[in-house]
C-alpha positions as CSV (number, residue, x, y, z in Angstrom):
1,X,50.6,-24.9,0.6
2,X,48.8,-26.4,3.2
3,X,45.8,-24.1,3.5
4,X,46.0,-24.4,-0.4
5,X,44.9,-28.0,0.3
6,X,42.6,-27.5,2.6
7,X,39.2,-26.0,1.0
8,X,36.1,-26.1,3.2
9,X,34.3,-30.0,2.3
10,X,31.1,-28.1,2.4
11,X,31.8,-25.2,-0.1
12,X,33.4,-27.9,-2.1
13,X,30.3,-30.3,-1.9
14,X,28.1,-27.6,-2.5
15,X,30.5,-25.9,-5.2
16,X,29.0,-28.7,-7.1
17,X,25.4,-28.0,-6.4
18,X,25.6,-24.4,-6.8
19,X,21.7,-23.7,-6.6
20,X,21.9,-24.6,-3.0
21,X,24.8,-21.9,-2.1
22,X,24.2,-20.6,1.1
23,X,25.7,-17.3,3.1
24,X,27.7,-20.1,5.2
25,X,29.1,-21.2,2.0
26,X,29.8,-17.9,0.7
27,X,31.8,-17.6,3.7
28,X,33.7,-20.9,4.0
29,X,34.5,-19.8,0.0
30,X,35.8,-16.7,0.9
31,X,38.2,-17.7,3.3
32,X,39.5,-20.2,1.5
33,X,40.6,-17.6,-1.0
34,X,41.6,-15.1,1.6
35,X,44.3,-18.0,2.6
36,X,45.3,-18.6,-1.1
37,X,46.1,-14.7,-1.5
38,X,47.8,-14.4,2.1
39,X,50.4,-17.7,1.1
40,X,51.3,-15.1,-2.2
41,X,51.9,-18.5,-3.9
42,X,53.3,-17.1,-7.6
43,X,53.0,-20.8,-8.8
44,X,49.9,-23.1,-8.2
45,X,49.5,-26.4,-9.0
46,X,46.3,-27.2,-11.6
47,X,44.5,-28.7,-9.2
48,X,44.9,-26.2,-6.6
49,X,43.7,-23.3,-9.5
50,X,41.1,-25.2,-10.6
51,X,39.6,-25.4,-6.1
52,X,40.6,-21.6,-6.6
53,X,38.3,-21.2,-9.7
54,X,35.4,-23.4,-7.8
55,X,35.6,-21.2,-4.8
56,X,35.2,-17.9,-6.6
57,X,32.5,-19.5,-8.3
58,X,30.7,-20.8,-5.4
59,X,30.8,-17.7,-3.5
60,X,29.2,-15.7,-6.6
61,X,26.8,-18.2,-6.8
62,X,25.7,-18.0,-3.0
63,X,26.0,-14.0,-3.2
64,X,23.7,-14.2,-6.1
65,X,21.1,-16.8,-4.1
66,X,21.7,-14.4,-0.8
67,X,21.0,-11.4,-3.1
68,X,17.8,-12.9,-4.8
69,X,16.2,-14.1,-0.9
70,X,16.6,-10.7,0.1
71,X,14.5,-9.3,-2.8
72,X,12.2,-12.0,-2.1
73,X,11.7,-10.8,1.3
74,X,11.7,-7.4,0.9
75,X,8.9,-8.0,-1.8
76,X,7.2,-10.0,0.7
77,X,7.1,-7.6,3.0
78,X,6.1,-5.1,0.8
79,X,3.2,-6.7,0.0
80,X,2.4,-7.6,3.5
81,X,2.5,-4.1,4.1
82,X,0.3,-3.1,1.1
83,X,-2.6,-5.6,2.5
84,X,-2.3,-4.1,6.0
85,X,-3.0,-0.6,4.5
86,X,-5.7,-1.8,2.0
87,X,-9.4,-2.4,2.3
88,X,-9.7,-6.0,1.1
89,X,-12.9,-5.3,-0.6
90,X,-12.7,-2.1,-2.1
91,X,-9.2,-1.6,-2.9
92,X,-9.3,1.5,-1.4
93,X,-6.8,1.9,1.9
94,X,-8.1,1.1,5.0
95,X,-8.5,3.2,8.3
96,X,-4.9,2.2,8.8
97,X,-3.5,3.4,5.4
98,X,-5.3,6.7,5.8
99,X,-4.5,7.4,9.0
100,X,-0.6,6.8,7.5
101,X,-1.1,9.1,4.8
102,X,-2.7,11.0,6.2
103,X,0.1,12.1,8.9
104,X,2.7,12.0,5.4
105,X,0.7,14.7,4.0
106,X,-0.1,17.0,7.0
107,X,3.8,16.7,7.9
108,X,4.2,17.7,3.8
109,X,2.0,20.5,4.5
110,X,3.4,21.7,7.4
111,X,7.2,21.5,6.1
112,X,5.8,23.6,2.5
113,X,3.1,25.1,3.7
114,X,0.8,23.3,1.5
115,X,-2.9,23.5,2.4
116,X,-6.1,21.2,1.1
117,X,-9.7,19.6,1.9
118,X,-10.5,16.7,3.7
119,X,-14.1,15.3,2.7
120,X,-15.6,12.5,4.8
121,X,-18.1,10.6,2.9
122,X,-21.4,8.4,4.4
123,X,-23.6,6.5,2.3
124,X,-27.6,7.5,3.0
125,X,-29.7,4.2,3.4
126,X,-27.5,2.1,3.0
127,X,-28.5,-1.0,5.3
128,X,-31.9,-1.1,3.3
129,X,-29.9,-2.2,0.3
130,X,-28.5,-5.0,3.0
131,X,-31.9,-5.9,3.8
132,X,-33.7,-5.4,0.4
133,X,-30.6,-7.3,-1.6
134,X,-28.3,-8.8,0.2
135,X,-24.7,-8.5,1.3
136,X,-23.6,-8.7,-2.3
137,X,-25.5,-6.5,-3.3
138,X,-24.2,-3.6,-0.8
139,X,-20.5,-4.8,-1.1
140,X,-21.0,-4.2,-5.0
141,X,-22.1,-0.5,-4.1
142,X,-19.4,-0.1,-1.6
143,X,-17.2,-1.0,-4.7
144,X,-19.1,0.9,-7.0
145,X,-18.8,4.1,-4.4
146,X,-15.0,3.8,-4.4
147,X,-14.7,3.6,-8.4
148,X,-16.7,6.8,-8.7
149,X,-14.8,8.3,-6.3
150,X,-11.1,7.0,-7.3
151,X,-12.2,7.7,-11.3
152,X,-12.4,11.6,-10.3
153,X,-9.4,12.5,-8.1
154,X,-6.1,13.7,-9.3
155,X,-3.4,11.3,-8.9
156,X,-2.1,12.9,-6.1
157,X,-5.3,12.3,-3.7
158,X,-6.5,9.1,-2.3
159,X,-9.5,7.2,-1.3
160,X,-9.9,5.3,2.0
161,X,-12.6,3.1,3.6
162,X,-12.5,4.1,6.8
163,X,-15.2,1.3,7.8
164,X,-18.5,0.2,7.0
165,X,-20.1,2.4,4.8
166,X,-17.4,5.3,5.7
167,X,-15.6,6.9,3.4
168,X,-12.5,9.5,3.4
169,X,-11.0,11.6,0.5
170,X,-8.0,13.3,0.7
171,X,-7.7,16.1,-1.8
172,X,-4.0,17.7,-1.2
173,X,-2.3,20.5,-2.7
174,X,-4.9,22.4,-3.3
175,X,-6.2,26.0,-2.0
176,X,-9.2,25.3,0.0
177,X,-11.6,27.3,-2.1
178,X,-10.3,25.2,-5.2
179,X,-10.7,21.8,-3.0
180,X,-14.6,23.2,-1.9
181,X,-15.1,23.5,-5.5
182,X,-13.9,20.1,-6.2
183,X,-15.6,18.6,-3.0
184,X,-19.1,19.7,-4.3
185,X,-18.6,18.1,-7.4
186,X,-17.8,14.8,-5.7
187,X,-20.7,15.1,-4.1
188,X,-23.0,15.5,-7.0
189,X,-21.1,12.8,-9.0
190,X,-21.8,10.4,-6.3
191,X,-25.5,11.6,-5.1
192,X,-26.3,10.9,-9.2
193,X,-24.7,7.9,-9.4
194,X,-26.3,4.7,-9.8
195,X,-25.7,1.0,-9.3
196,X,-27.4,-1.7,-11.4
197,X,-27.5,-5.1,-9.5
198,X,-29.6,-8.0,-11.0
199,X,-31.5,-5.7,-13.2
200,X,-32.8,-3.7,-10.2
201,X,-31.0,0.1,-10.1
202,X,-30.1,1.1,-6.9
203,X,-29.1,4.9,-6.6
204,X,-26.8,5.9,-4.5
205,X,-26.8,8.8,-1.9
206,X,-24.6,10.3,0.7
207,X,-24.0,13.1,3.3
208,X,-20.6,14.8,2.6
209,X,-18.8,16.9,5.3
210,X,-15.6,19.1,4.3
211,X,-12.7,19.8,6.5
212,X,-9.8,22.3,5.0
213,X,-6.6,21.5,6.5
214,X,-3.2,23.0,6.7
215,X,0.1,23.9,8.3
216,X,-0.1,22.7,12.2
217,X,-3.8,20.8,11.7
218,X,-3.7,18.0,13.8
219,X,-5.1,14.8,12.0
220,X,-7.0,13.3,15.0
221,X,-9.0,17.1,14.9
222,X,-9.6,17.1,11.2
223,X,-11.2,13.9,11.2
224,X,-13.6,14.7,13.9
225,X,-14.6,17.9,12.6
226,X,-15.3,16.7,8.8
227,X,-17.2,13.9,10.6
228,X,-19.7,16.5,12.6
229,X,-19.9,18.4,9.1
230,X,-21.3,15.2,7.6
231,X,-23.3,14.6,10.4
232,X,-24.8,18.3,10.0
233,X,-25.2,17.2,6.3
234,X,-27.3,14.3,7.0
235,X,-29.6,16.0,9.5
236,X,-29.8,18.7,6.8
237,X,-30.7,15.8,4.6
238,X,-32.7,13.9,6.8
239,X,-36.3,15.2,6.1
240,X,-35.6,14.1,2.2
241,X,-36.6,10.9,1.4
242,X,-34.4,7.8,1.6
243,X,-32.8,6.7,-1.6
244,X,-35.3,5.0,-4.4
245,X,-34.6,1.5,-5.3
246,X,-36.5,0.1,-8.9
C-alpha cells in the first residue's frame, strides 16, 4: 500500500490546477496508476480511490493540453510556411512557392505523363507608372495584374510573383495546344485590362512568353526558355508605343 500512498506532490498540486497539466505531469500521473494496478489491490481505501480518480484525471487533462500545443504548433508552422511561399503583396506565391510547385507538378507529370504550358508574364512600362504615380500606385497594378490573372485560371493552376514586375502562371493538365489557346487569352485579358488609380486610368500591358512542358522537363530549363520567349515578345513589341496613361 505504500506506493498507494505515495502519489507524485506535483501531479497532486497540479491535479488541482488542471489548466497547467504538463507532459511531466502526465507522466508522474501515469505512474502512479501503473503502481496502483501492479499492487492488484481488490480493496482500496476512499481516500486512496479518490488520488486514483485525481490521477486519471490529471493525466487526461495534461494529454488534452499536450494534444492542443501540438495543434498549435503545427498551425504555427503551417502558417509560417504559407508566408515563406507567398508574395506579401500580391498574395500570389513567391519565387520560392513556385519554384515548390513547380517541382510537385513536373514530378506529377512525369509519374502520369501529364503535360501543360508554362507562361511567364512581364509588365510593359511599368517603372513609368513608379515615376508618374508613385509606389502605390504600381503596387495597386501589381495587385490588380495578379487578380486578373488568378480570376481566369482553373483551380488547379497557380499564380506566382516571381519578382518585381515578374510574373509566372502555371497552367497544368492540359494538352499544350489547349494551354496555347488559353495562354493567348491571358494575354489579351491582361493587355485590355485597366487600372483606375486616383481617377487617372492606367492600362496595363505585358510581353508573354509560353513554355510547354512535360514528362522529363527540367524546371530550371523551362523557366529560362519561357523567359527568352517573353523577351522575343517584348522586342517584337518594342517598336509599339509604351502604354497610355489618362
Amino acid at each position: 500500500m505504500g506506493n498507494l500512498l505515495s502519489f507524485p506532490m506535483n501531479a497532486w498540486d497540479l491535479a488541482k490546477d488542471k489548466d497547467h497539466a504538463s507532459s511531466d505531469t502526465l507522466l508522474s500521473a501515469l505512474a502512479f496508476l501503473r503502481d496502483c494496478l501492479e499492487n492488484g489491490v481488490t480493496s482500496l481505501e476512499g481516500d486512496i480511490v479518490q488520488r486514483c480518480v485525481d490521477a486519471t484525471d490529471t493525466a487526461l487533462t495534461a494529454a488534452m493540453n499536450a494534444e492542443r500545443k501540438i495543434l498549435t504548433q503545427s498551425l504555427r508552422i503551417e502558417e509560417m510556411e504559407r508566408v515563406a511561399r507567398t508574395d506579401e503583396l500580391t498574395g500570389a506565391y513567391n519565387r520560392r512557392g513556385f519554384e515548390q510547385e513547380f517541382k510537385r507538378v513536373l514530378a506529377a507529370a512525369n509519374r502520369y505523363g501529364e503535360t501543360g504550358v508554362l507562361v511567364y508574364v512581364d509588365l510593359d512600362g511599368f517603372k513609368p507608372i513608379n515615376d508618374t504615380y508613385g509606389h502605390a500606385a504600381g503596387d495597386h497594378v501589381l495587385c490588380e495584374v495578379v487578380r486578373v490573372l488568378q480570376e481566369n485560371i482553373r483551380p488547379h493552376d497557380l499564380v506566382a510573383r516571381l519578382g518585381g514586375d515578374e510574373f509566372a502562371v502555371l497552367l497544368t493538365r492540359t494538352a499544350w495546344e489547349d494551354g496555347l489557346e488559353r495562354a493567348e487569352v491571358l494575354k489579351h485579358i491582361l493587355n485590355t485590362s485597366c487600372v483606375t488609380w486616383n481617377a487617372k486610368h492606367i492600362a496595363v500591358r505585358a510581353s508573354l512568353g509560353f513554355q510547354r512542358f512535360g514528362p522529363d522537363d527540367c524546371g530550371e530549363k523551362l523557366l529560362m526558355k519561357a523567359d527568352s520567349a517573353m523577351y522575343e515578345a517584348k522586342r517584337v513589341r518594342s517598336s509599339h508605343s509604351s502604354p497610355d496613361w489618362q
